[in-house]
CHARMM-style PDB file with segment names, atoms N, HN, CA, C and O in Angstrom:
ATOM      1  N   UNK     1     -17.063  30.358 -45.709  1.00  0.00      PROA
ATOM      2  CA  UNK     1     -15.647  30.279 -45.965  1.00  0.00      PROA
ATOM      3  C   UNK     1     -14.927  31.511 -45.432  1.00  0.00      PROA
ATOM      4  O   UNK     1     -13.855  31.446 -44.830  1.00  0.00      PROA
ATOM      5  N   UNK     2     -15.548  32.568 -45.677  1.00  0.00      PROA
ATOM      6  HN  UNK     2     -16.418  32.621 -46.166  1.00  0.00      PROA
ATOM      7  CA  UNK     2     -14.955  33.951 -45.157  1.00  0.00      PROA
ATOM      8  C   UNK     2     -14.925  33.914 -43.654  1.00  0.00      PROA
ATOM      9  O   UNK     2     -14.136  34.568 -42.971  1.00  0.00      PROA
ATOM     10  N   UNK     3     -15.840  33.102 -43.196  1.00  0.00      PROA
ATOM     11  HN  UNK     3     -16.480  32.571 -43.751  1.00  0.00      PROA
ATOM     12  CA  UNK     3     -15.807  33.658 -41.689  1.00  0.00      PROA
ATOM     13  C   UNK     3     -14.724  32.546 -41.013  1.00  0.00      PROA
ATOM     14  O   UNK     3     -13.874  32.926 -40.208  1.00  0.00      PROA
ATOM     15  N   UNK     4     -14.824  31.404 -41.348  1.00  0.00      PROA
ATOM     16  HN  UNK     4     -15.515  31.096 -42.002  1.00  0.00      PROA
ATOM     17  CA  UNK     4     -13.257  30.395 -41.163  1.00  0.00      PROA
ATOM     18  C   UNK     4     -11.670  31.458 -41.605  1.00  0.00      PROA
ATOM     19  O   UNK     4     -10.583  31.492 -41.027  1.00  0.00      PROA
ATOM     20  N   UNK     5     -11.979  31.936 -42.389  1.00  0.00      PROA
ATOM     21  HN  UNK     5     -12.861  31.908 -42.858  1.00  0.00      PROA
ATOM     22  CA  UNK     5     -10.444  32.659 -42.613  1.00  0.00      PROA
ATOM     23  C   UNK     5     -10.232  33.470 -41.585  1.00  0.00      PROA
ATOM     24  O   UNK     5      -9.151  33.846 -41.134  1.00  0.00      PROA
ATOM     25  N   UNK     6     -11.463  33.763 -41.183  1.00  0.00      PROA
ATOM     26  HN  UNK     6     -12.342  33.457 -41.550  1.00  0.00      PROA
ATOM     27  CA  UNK     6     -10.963  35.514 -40.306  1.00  0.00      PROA
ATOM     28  C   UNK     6     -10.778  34.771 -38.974  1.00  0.00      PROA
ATOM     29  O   UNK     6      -9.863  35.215 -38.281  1.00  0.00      PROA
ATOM     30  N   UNK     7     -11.560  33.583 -38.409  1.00  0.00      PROA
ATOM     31  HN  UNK     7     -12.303  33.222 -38.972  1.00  0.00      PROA
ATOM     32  CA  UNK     7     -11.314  33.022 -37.105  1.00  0.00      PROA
ATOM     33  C   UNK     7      -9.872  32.612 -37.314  1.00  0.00      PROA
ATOM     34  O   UNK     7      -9.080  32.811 -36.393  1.00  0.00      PROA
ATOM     35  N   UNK     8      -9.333  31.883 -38.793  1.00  0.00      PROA
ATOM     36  HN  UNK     8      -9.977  31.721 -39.540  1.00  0.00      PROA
ATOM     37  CA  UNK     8      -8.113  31.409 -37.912  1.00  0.00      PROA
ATOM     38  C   UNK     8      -6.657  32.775 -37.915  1.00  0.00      PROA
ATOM     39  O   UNK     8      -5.598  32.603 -37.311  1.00  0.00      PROA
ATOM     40  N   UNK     9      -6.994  34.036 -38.733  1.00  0.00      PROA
ATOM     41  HN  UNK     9      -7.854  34.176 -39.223  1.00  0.00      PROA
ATOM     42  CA  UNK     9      -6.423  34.732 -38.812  1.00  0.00      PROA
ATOM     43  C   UNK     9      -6.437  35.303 -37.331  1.00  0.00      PROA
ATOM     44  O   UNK     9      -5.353  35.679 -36.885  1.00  0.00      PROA
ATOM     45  N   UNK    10      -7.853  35.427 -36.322  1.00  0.00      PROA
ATOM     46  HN  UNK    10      -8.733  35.121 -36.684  1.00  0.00      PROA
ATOM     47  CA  UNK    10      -7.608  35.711 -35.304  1.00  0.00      PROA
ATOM     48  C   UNK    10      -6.988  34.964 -34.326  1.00  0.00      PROA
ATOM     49  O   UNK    10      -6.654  35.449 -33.245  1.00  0.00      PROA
ATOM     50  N   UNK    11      -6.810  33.780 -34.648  1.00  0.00      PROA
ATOM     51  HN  UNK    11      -7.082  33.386 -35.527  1.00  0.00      PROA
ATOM     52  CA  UNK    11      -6.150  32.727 -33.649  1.00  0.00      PROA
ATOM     53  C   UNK    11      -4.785  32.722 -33.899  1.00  0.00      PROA
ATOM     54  O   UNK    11      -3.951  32.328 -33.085  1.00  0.00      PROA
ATOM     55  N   UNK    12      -4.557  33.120 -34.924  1.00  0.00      PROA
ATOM     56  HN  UNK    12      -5.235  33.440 -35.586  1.00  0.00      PROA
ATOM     57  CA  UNK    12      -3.392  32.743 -35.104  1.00  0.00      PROA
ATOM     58  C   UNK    12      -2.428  34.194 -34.568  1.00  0.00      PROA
ATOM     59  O   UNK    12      -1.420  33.948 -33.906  1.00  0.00      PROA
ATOM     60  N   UNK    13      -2.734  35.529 -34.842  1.00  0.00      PROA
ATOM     61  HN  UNK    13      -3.553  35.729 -35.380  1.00  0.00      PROA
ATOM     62  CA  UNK    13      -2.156  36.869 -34.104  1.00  0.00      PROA
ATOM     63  C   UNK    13      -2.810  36.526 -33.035  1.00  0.00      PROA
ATOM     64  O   UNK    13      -2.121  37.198 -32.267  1.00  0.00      PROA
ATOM     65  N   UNK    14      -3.570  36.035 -32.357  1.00  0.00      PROA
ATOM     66  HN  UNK    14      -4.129  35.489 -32.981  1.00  0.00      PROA
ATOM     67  CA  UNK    14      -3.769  36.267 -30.807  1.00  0.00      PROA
ATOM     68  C   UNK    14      -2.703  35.575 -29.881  1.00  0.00      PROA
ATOM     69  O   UNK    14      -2.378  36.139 -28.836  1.00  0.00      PROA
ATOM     70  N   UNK    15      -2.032  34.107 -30.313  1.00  0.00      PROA
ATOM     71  HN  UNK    15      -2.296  33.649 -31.162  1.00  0.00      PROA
ATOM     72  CA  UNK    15      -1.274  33.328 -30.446  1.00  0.00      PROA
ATOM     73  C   UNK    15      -0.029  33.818 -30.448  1.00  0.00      PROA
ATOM     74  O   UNK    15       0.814  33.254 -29.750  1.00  0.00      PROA
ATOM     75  N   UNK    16       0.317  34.933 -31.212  1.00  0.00      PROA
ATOM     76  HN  UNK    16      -0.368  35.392 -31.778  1.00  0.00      PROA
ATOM     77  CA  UNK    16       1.451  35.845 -31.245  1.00  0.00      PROA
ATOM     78  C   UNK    16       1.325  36.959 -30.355  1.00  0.00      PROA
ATOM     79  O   UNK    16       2.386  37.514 -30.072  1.00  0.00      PROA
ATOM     80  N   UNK    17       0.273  37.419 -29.845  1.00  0.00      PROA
ATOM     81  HN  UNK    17      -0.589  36.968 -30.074  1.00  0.00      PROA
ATOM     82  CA  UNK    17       0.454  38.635 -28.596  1.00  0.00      PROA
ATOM     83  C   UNK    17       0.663  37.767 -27.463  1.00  0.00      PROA
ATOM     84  O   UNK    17       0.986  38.213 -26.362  1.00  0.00      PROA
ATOM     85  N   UNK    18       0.448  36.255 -27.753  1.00  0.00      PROA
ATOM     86  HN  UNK    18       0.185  35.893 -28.647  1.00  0.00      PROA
ATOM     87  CA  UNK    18       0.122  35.670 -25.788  1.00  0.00      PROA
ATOM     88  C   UNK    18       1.674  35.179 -25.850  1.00  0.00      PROA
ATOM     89  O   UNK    18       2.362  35.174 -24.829  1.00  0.00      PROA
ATOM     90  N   UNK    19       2.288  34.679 -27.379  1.00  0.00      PROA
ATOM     91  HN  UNK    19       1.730  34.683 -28.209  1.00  0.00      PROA
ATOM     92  CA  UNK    19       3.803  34.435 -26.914  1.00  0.00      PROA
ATOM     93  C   UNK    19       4.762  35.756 -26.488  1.00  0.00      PROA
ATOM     94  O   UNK    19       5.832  35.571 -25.908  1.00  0.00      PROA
ATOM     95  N   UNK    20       4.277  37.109 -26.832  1.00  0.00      PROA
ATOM     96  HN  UNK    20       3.408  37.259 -27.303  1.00  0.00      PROA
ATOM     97  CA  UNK    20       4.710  38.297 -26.570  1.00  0.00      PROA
ATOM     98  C   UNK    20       4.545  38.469 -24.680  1.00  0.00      PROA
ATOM     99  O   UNK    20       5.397  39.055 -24.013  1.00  0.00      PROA
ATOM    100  N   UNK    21       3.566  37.970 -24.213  1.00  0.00      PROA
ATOM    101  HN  UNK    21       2.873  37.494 -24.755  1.00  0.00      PROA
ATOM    102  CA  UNK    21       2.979  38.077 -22.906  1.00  0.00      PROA
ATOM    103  C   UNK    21       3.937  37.436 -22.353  1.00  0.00      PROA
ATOM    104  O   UNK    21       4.643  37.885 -21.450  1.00  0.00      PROA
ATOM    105  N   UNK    22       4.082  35.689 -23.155  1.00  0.00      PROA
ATOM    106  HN  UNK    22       3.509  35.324 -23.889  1.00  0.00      PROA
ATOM    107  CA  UNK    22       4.959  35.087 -21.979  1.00  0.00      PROA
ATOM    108  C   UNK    22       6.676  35.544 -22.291  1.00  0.00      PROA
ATOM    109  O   UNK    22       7.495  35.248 -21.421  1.00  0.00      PROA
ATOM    110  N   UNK    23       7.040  36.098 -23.262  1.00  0.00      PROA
ATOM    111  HN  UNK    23       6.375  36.339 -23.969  1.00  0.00      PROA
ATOM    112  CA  UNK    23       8.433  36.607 -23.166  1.00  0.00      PROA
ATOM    113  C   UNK    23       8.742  37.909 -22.390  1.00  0.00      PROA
ATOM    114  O   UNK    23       9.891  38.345 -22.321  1.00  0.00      PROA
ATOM    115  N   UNK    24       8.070  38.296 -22.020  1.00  0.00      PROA
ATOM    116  HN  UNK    24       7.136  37.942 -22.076  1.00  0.00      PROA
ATOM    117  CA  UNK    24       7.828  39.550 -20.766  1.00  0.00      PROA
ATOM    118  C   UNK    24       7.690  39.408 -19.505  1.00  0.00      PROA
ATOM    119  O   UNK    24       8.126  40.217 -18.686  1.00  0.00      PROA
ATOM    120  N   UNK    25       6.936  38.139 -19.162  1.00  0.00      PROA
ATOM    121  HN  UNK    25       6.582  37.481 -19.827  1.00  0.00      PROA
ATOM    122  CA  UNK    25       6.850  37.627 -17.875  1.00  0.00      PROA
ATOM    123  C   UNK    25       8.603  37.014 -17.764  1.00  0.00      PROA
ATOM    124  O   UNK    25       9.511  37.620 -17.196  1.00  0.00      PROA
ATOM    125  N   UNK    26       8.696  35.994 -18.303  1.00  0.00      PROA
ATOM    126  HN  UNK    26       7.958  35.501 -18.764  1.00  0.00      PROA
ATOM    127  CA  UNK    26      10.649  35.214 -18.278  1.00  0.00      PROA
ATOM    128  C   UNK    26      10.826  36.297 -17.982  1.00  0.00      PROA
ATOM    129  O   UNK    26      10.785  36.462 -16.763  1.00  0.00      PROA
ATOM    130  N   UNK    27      11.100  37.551 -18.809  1.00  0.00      PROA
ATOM    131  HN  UNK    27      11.134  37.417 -19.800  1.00  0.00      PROA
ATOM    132  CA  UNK    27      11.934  38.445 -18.654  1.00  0.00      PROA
ATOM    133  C   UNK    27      12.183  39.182 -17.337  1.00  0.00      PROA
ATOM    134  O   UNK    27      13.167  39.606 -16.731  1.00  0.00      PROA
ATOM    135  N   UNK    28      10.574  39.139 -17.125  1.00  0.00      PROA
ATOM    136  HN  UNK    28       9.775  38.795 -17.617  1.00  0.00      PROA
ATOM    137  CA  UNK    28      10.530  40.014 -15.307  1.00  0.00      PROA
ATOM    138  C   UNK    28      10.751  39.404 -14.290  1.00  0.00      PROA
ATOM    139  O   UNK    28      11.083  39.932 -13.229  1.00  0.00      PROA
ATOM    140  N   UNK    29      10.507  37.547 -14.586  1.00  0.00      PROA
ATOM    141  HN  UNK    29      10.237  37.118 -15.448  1.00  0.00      PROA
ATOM    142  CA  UNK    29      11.170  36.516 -13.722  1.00  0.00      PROA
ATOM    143  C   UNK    29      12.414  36.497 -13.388  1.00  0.00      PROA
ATOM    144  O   UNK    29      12.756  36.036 -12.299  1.00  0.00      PROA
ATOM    145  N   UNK    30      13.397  37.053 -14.374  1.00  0.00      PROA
ATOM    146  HN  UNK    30      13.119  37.427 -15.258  1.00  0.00      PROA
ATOM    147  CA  UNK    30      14.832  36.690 -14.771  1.00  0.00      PROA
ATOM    148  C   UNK    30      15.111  38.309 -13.799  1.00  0.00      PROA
ATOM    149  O   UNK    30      15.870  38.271 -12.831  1.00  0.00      PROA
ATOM    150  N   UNK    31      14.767  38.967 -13.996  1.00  0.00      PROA
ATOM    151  HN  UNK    31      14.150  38.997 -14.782  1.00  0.00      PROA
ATOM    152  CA  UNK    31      15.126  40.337 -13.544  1.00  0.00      PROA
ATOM    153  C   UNK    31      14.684  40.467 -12.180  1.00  0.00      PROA
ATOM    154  O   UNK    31      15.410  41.293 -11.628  1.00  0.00      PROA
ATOM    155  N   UNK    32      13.683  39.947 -11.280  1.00  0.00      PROA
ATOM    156  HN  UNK    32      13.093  39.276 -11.729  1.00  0.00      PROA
ATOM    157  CA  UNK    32      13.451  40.107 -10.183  1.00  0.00      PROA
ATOM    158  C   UNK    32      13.965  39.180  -9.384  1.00  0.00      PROA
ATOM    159  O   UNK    32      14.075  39.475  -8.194  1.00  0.00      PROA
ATOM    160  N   UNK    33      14.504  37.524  -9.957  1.00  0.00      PROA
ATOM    161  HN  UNK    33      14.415  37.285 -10.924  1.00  0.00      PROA
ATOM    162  CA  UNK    33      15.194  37.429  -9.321  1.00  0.00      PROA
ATOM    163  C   UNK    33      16.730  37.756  -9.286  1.00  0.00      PROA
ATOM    164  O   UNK    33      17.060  37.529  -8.122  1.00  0.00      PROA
ATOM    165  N   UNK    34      18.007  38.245 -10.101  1.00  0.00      PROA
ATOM    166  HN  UNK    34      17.739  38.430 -11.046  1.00  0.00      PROA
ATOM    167  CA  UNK    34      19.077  39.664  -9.946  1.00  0.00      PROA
ATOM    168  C   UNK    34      18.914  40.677  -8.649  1.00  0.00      PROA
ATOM    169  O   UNK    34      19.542  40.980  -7.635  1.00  0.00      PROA
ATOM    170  N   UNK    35      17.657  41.017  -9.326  1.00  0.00      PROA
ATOM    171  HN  UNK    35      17.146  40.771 -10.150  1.00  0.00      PROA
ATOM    172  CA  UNK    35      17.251  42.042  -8.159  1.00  0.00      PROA
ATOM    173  C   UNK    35      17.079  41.622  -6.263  1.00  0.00      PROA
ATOM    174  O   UNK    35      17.264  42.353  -5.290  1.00  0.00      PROA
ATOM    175  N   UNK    36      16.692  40.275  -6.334  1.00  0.00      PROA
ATOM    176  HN  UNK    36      16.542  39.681  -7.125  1.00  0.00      PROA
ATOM    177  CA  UNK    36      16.424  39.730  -5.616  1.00  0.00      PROA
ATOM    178  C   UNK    36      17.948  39.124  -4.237  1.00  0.00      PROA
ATOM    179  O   UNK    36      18.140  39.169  -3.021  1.00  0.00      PROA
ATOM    180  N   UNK    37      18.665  38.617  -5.505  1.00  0.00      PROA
ATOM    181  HN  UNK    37      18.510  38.581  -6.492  1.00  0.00      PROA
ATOM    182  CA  UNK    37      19.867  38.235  -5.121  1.00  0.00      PROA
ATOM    183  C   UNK    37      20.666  39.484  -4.991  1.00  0.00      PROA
ATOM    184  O   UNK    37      21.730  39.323  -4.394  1.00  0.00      PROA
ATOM    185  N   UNK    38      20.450  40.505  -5.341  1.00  0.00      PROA
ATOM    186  HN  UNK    38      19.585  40.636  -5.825  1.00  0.00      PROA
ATOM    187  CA  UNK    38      21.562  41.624  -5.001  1.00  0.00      PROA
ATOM    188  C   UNK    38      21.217  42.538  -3.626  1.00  0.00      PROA
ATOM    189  O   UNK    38      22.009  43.185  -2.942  1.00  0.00      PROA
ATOM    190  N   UNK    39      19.840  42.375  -3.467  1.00  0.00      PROA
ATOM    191  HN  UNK    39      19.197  41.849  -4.023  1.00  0.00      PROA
ATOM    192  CA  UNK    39      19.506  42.719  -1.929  1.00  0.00      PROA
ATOM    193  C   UNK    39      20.128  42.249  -0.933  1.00  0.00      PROA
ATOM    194  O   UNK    39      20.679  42.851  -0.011  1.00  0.00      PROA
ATOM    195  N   UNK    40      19.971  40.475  -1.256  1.00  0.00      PROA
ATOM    196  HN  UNK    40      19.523  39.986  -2.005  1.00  0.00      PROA
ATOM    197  CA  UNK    40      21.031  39.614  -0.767  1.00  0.00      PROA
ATOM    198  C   UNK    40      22.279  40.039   0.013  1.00  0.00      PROA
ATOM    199  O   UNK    40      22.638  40.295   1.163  1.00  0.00      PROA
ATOM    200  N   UNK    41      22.728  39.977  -1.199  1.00  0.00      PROA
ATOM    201  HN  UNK    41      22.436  39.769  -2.133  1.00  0.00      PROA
ATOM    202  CA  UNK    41      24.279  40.866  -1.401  1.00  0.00      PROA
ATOM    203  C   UNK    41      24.447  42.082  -0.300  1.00  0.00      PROA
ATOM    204  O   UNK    41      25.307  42.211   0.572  1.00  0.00      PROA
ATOM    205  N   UNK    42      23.810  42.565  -0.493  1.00  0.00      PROA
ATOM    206  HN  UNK    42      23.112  42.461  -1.201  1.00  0.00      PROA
ATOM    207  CA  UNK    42      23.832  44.048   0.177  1.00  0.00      PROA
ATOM    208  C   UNK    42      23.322  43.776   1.616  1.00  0.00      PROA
ATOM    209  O   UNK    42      23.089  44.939   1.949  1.00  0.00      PROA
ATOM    210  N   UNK    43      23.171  43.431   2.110  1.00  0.00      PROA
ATOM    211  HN  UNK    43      23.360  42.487   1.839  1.00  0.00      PROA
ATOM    212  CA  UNK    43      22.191  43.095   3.058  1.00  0.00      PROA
ATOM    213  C   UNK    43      23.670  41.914   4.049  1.00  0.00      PROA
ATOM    214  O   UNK    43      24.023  42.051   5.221  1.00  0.00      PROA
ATOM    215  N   UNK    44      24.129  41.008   3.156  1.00  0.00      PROA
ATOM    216  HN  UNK    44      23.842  40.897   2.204  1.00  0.00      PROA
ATOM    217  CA  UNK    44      25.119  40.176   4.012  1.00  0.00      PROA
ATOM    218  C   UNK    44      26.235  41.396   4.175  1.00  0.00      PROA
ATOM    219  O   UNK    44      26.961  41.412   5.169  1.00  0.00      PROA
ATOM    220  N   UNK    45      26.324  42.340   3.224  1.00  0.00      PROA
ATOM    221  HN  UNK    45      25.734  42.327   2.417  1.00  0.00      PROA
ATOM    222  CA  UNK    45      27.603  42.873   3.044  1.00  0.00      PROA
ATOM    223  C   UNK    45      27.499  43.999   4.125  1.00  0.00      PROA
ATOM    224  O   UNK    45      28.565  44.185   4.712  1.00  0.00      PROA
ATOM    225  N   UNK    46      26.331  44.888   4.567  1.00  0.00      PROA
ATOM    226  HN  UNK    46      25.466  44.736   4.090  1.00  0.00      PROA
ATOM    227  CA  UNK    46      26.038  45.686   5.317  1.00  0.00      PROA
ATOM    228  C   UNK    46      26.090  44.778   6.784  1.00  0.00      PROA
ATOM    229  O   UNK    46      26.574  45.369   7.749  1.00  0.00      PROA
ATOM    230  N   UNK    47      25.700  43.636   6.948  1.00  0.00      PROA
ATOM    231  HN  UNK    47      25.307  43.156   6.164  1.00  0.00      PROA
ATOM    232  CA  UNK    47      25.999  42.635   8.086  1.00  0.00      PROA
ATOM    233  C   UNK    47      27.225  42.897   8.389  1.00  0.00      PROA
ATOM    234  O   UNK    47      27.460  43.665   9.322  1.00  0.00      PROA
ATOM    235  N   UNK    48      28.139  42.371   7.734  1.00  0.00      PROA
ATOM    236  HN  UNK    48      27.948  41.748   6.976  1.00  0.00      PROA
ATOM    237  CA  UNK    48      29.658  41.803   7.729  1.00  0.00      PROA
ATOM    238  C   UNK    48      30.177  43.111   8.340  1.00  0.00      PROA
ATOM    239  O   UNK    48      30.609  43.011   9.489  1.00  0.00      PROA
ATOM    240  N   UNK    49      30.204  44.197   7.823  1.00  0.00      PROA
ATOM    241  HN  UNK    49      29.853  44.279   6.890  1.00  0.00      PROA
ATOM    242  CA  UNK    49      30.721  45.572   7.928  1.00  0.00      PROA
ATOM    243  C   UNK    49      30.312  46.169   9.289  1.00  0.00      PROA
ATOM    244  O   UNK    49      31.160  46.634  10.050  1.00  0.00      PROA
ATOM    245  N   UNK    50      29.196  46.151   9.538  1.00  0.00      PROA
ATOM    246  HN  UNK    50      28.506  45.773   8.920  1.00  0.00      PROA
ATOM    247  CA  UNK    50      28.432  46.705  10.851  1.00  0.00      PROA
ATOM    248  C   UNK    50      28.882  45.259  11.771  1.00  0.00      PROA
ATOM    249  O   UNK    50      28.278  45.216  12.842  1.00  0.00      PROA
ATOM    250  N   UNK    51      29.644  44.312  11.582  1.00  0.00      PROA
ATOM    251  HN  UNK    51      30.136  44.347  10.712  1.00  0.00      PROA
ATOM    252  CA  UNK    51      30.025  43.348  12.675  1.00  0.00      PROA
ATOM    253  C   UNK    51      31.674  43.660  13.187  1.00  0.00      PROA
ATOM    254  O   UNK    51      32.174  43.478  14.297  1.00  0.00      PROA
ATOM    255  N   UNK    52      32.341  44.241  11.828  1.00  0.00      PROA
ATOM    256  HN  UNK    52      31.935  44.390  10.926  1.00  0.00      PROA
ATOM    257  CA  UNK    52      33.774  44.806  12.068  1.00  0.00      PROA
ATOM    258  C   UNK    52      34.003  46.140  12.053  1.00  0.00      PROA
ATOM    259  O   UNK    52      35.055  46.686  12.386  1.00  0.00      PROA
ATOM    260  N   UNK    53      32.666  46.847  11.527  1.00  0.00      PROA
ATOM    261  HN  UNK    53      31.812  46.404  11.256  1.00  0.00      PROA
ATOM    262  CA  UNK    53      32.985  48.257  12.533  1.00  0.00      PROA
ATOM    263  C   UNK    53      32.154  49.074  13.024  1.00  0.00      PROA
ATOM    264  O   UNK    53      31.275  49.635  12.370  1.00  0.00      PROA
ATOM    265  N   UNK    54      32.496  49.309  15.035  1.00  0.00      PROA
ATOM    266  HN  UNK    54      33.210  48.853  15.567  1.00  0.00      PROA
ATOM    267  CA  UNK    54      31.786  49.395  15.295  1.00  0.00      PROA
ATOM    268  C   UNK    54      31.054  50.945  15.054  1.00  0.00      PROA
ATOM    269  O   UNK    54      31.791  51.920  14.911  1.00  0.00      PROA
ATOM    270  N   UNK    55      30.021  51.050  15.030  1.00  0.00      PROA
ATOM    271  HN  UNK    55      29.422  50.257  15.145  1.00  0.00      PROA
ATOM    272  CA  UNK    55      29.540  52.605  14.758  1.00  0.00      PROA
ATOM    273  C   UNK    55      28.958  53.715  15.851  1.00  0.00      PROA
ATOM    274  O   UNK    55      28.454  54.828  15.694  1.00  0.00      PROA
ATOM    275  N   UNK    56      29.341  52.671  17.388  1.00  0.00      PROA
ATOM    276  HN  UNK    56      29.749  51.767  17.516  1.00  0.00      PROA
ATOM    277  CA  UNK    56      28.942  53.793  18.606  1.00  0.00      PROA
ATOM    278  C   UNK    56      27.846  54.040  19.000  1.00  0.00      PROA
ATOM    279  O   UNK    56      27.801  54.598  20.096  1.00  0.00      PROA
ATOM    280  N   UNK    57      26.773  53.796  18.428  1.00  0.00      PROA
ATOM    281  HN  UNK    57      26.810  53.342  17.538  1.00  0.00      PROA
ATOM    282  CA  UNK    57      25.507  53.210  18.939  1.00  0.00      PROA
ATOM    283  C   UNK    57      25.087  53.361  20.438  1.00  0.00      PROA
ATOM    284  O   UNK    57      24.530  54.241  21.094  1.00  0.00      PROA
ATOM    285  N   UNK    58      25.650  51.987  20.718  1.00  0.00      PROA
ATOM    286  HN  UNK    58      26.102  51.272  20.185  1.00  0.00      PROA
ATOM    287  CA  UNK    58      26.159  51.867  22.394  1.00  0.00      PROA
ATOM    288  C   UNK    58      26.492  52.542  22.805  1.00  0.00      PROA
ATOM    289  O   UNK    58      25.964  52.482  23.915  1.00  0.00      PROA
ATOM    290  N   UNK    59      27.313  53.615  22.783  1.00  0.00      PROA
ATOM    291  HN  UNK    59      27.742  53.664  21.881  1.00  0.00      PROA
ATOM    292  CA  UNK    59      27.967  54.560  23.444  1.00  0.00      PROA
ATOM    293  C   UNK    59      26.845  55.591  23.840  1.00  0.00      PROA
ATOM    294  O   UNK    59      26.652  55.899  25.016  1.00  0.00      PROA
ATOM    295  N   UNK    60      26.276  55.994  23.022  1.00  0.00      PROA
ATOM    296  HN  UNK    60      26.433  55.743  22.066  1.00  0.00      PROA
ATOM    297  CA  UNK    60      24.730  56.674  22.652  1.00  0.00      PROA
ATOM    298  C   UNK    60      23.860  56.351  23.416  1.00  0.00      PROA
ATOM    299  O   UNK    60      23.294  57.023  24.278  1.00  0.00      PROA
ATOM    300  N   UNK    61      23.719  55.222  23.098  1.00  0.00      PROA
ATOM    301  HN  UNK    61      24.179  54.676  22.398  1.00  0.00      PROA
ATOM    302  CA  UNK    61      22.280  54.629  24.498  1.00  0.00      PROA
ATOM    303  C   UNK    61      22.669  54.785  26.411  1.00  0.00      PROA
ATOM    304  O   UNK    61      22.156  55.242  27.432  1.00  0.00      PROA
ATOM    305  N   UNK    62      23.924  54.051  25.955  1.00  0.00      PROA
ATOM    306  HN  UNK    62      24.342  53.680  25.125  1.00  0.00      PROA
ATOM    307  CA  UNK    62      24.684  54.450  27.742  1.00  0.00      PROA
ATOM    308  C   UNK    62      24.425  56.175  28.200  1.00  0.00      PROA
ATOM    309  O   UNK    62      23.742  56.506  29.169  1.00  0.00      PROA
ATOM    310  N   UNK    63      24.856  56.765  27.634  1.00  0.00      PROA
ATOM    311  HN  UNK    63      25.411  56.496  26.847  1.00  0.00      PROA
ATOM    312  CA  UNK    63      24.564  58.232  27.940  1.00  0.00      PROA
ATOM    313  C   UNK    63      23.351  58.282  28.292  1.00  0.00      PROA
ATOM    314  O   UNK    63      23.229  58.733  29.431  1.00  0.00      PROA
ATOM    315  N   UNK    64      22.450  58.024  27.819  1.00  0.00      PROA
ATOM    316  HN  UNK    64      22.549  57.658  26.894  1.00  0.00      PROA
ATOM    317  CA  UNK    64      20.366  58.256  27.967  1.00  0.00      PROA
ATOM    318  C   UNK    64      20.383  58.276  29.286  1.00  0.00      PROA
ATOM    319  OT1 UNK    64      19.333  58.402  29.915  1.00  0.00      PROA
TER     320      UNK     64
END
């Protein structure tokens, strides 16, 4: 009888660290993709900018 109590006492907190596991994973899911989409962001926005102004580059290489 003792050793049934302690198995389901362990099943049952182990059960509670693995729902702890998966609310950490969502969480890093949810956060990497933010992170993901704001590279995005930055990345079209550094496009857009370097298409309307120019930064002379060219001018640079012609000289060589």
């Amino acid at each position: 009888m003792n050793r049934k109590v302690m198995t389901l006492v362990l099943l049952i907190s182990s059960s509670t660290l693995l729902g702890g596991c998966t609310a950490i994973s969502l969480v890093d899911a949810a956060a990497s993709t933010a992170i993901g989409a704001g590279k995005i962001a930055v990345k079209g926005t550094t496009a857009a900018i370097g298409a309307v102004i120019p930064d002379g580059e060219d001018k640079k290489k012609d000289k060589k």
